[in-house]
C-alpha positions as CSV (number, residue, x, y, z in Angstrom):
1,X,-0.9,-87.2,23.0
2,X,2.0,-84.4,23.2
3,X,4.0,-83.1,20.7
4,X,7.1,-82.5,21.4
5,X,9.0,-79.9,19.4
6,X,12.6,-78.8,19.1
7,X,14.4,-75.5,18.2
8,X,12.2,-72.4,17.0
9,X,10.2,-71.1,13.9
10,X,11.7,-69.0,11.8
11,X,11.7,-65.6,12.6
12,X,8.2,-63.5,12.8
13,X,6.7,-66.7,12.6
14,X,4.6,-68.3,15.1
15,X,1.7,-71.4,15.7
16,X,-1.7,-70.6,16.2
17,X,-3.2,-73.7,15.8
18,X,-1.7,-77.7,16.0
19,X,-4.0,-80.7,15.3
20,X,-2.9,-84.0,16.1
21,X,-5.3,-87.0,13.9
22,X,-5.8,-89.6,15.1
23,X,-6.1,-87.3,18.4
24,X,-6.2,-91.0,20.2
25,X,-3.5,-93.9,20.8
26,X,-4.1,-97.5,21.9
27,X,-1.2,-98.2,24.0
28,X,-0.6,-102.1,25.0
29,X,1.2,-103.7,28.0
30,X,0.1,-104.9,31.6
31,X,-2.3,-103.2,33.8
32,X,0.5,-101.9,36.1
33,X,2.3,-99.7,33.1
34,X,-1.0,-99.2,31.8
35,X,-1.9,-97.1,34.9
36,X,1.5,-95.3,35.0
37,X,1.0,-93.7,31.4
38,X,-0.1,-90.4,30.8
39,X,0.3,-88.9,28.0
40,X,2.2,-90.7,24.5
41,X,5.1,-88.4,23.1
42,X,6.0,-88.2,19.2
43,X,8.8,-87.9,18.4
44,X,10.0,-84.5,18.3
45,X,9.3,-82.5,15.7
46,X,12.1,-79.9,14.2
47,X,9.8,-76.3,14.0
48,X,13.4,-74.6,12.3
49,X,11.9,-76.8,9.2
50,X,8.3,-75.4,9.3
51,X,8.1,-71.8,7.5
52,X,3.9,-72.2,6.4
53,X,1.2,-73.9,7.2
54,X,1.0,-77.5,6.4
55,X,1.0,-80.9,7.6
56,X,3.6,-83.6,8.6
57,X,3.8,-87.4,9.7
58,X,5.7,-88.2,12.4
59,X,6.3,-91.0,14.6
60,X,5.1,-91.9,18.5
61,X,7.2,-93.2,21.1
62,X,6.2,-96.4,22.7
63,X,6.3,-95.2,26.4
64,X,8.5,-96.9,28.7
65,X,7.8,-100.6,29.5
66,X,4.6,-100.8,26.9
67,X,4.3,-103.3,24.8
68,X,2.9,-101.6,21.7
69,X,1.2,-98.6,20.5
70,X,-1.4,-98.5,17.7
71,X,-1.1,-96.1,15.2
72,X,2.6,-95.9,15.1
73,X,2.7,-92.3,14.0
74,X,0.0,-89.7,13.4
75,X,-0.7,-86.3,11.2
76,X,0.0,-83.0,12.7
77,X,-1.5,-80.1,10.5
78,X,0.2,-76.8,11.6
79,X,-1.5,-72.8,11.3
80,X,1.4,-70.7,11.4
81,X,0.8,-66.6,11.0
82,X,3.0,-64.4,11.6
83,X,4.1,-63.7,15.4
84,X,3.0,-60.5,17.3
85,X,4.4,-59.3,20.7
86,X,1.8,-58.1,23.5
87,X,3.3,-56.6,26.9
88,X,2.1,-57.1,30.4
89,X,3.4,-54.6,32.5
90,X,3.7,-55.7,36.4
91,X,3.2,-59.5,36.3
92,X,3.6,-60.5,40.2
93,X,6.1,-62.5,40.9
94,X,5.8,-66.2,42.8
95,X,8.1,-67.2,45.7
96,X,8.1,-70.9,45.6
97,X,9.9,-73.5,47.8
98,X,10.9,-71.2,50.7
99,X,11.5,-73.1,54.1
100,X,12.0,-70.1,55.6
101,X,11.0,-66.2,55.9
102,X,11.8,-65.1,52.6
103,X,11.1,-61.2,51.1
104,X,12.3,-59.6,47.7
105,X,15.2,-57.1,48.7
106,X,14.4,-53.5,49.5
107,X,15.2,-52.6,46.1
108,X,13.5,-54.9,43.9
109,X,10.3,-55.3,42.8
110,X,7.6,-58.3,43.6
111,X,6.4,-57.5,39.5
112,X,8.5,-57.3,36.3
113,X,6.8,-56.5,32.8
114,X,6.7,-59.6,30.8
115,X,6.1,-59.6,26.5
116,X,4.3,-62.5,25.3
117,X,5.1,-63.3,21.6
118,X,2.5,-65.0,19.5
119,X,-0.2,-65.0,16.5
120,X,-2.7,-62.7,16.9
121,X,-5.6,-65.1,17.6
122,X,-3.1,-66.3,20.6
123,X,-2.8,-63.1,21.9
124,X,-6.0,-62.0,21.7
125,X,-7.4,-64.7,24.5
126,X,-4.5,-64.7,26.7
127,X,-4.7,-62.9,30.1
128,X,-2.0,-62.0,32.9
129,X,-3.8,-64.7,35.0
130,X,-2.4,-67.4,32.7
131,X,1.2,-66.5,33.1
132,X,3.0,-67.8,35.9
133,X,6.8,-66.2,36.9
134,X,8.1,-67.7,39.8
135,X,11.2,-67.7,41.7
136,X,12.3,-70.7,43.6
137,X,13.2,-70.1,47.1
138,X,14.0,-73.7,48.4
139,X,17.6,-74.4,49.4
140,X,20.0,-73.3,52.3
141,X,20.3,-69.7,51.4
142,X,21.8,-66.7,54.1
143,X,21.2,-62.9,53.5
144,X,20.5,-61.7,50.2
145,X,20.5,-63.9,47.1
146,X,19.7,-63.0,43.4
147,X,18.1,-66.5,41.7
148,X,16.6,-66.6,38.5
149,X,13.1,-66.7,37.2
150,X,11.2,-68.9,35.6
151,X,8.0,-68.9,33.7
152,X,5.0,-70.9,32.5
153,X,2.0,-69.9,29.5
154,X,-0.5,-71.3,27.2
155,X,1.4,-73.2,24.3
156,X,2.5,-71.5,21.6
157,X,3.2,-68.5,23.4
158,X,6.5,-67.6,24.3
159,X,7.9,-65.2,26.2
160,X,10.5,-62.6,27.4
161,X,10.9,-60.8,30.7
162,X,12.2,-57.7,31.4
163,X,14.3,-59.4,34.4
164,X,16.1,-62.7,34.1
165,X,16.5,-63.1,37.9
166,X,15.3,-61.3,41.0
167,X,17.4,-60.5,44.4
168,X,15.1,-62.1,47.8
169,X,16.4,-61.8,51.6
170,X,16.2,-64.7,53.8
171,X,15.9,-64.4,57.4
172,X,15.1,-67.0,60.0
């Protein structure tokens, strides 16, 4: 199952811990959509609502072309603690996508400092390895180009960079 969530926690707060219950779904339909399924959604759930720990009910979605699902909707018990920052000076960045030669401009760096904002448990076990910042290359580009960056984390983790985008030359 995956939760999916819209809008933010109030300020200085944070998750540190979701459980689902029941943590499994019985999803009907023929064997074709059955094998296509991944993962059932709920329906999302509106954090700017949450402000303490606590649990809610909310509703799954049937997945596309099922028949059925069984429950309908499930628990989700929330830990929310208040949210710390941690910084992570020179996390490398990723050049994805590139058809071609493609360098970061004389100027710029290959790392940028990310902060990671989270509860303290959170923070605690996460490790520049699990951050991913890329920069995606692909496309008809000519000279130098400044595109933006993206990046991925551990759940309930979010995060700020120090640089939106980044500036790459593309020769042939």
């Amino acid at each position: 199952m995956k939760m999916l969530r819209e809008n933010e926690l109030p300020d200085g707060l944070s998750i540190d811990e979701v459980t689902i219950e029941p943590n499994e779904v019985s999803v009907y339909g023929t064997t074709n959509v059955l094998e296509e399924i991944e993962f059932v959604e709920s329906e999302p759930v509106d954090l700017s609502e949450i402000d303490e720990s606590g649990e809610i009910v909310t509703a799954l979605q049937v997945p596309e072309d099922a028949e059925r699902i069984d429950p309908e909707e499930v628990n989700v018990r929330f830990t929310i603690a208040e949210e710390e920052e941690l910084e992570f000076d020179a996390v490398p960045i990723e050049i994805v996508g590139a058809e071609e030669t493609v360098t970061f401009a004389d100027d710029v760096a290959s790392a940028i400092t990310v902060t990671a904002y989270g509860t303290q448990s959170r923070l605690a076990r996460l490790t520049a390895n699990e951050i991913q910042l890329k920069v995606d290359a692909s496309g008809s580009h000519e000279g130098e180009q400044s595109l933006p960056l993206s990046i991925t984390g551990p759940s309930y983790i979010r995060f700020e960079l120090g640089e939106d985008e980044t500036r790459l030359r593309f020769s042939e």
